[in-house]
Every structure is written in C-alpha cells, then in structure tokens.
N, C-alpha and C positions, 0 to 999 in steps of 0.2 A: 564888550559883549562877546562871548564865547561861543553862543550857540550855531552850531553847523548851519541853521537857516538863517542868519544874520546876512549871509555876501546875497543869499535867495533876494532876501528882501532888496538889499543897496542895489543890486542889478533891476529890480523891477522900479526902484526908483529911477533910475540911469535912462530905462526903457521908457517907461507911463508917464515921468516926471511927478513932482510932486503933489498938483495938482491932482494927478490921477489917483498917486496915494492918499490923499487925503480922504479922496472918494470914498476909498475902499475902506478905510481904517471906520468912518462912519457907517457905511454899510456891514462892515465886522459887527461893530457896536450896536447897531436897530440888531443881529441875529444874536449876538449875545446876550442881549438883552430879554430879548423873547425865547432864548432857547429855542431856536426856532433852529436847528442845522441841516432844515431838509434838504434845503437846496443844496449846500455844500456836497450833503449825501449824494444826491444824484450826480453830481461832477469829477467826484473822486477820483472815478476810473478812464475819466478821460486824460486824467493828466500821461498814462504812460506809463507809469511806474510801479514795477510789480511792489506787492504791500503797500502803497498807498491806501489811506482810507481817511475818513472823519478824523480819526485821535489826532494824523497826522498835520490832517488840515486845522484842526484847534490849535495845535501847538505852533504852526507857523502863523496864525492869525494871533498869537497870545505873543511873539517875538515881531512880529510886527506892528499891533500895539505898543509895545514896549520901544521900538524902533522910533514911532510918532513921540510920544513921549519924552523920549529924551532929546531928541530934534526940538520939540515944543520949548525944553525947558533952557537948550542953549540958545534957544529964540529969545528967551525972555532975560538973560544975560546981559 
C-alpha cells in the first residue's frame, strides 16, 4: 500500500493495538453506512492540522478499512 496514511494507520495499530482497531474499523462502518459523518465533522479540527477536514478523515477511514481488510484476508491464509 502506497498511501501516505498507511504508516497513520500501523502506528495507531502499534498504539490502540488491534483490538482497538477493530473497534474502530466497525464503528467506521455503522458511520458509513448511515452516512452519518457528523460526528467525524465536529472532531476534525481538533486534530491540529491546518486543512484537515471530513474529505480528509474519509479518506484515512477508506485506508484504514482497506488496512483491516487485507490484515483479515492474510488471517485467512
């Protein structure tokens, strides 16, 4: 995987572990599901980071799905 928030994600595994990940990777999925990103919305700008916003936050929730995913499927190997 290439994308710049890739090492995002492994350090937050490293961090949460993956239990914690898993958490989240579901809790991703209940708000994608519903389109529901309010909440994401109102957290955006705590993270810090000038430009930060939702697009941002989708797109590291769509690399961290993808993160589970391919974890999942060397599980099933």
């Amino acid at each position: 995987m290439t994308s710049p928030d890739y090492p995002t994600i492994m350090l937050y595994i490293e961090i949460e572990g993956i239990n914690g990940f898993i958490q989240l990777i579901k809790e991703i999925q209940v708000v994608k599901d519903n389109n529901d990103w309010a909440y994401f919305e109102s957290i955006a700008g705590d993270f810090g980071i000038e430009g930060f916003n939702t697009i941002n936050l989708k797109v590291m929730a769509e690399v961290a799905m993808n993160v589970y995913h391919n974890i999942s499927a060397e599980g099933n190997n």
